[in-house]
C-alpha positions in Angstrom: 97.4 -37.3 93.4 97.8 -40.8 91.4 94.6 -42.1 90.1 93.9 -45.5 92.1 92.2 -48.6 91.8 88.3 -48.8 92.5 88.7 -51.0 94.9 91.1 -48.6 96.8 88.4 -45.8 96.1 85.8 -48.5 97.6 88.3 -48.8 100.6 89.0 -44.7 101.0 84.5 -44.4 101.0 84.6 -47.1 103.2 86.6 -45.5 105.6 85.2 -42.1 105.0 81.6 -44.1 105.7 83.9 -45.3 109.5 84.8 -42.0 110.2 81.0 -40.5 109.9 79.9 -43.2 112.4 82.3 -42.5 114.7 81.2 -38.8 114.0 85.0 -37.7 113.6 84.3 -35.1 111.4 88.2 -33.9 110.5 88.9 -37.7 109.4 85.8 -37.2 107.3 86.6 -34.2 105.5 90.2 -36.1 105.0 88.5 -38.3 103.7 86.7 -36.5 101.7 89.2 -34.4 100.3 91.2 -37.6 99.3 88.8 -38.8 97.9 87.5 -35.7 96.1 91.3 -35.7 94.5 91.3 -39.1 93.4 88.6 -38.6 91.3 89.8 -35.7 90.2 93.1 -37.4 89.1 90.8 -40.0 87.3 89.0 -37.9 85.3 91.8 -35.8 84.4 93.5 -39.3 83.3 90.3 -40.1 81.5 90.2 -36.6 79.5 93.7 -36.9 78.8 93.4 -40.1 77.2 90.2 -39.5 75.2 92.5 -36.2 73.9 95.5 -38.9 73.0 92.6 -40.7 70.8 91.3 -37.7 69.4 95.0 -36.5 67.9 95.5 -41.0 66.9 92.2 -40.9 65.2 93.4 -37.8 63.4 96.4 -38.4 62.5 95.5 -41.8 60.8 92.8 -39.9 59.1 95.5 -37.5 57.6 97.8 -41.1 56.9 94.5 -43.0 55.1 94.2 -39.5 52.8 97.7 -39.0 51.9 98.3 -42.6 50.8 94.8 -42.4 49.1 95.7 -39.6 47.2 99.1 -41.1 46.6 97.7 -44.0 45.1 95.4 -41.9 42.6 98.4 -39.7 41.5 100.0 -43.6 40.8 97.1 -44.4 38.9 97.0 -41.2 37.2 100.1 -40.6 36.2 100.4 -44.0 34.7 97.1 -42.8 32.3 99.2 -39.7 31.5 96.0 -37.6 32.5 98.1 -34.0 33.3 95.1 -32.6 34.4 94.3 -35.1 36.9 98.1 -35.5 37.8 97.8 -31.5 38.8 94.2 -32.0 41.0 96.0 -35.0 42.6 99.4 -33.5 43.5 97.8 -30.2 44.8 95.1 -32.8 47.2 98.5 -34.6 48.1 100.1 -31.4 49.2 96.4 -30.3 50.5 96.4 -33.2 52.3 100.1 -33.7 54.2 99.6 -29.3 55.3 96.2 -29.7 56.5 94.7 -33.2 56.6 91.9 -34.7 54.6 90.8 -32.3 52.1 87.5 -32.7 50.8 87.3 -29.4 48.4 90.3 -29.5 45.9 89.0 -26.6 44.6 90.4 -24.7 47.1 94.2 -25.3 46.2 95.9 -22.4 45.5 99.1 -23.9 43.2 
């Protein structure tokens, strides 16, 4: 099912709240079902697009390191400081495999 407005929810309960009154019970559990599935759709929307901020948020995380570490190699390279060059270029390559990488140690170049 499409996820709909809350006013069209407020119009499906409505109607669900008609049908009880009326004590039509198989319009009720219609009803009910309908709107059962709309929510459903909703929150499925919802989970979906707190999953598509998750992966964003992620991704410019990865970005903000590799351009970080980009800029340090810069830096570095203009001191002519081989060590450094080497710790930054393995956190570069760290970095665009795996994401932010907060032990450099670990590199294995």
């Amino acid at each position: 099912m499409k996820t709909v407005s809350r006013d069209e929810l407020d119009s499906m309960i409505d109607h669900m709240d008609d049908a009880i009154s009326e004590g039509n019970i198989p319009a009720v559990r219609s009803w009910k079902a309908d709107i059962d599935a709309a929510i459903a759709a909703a929150h499925d929307e919802a989970l979906a697009i707190n999953s598509a901020k998750d992966r964003n948020a992620k991704a410019r995380a990865r970005i903000n390191a590799a351009a970080m570490t980009a800029d340090d190699l810069i830096a570095t390279v203009a001191n002519g400081d081989e060590d450094e060059i080497s710790r930054l270029a393995c956190s570069a390559e760290l970095a665009h495999r795996c994401g932010p990488v907060t032990n450099v140690a670990a590199c294995a170049f």
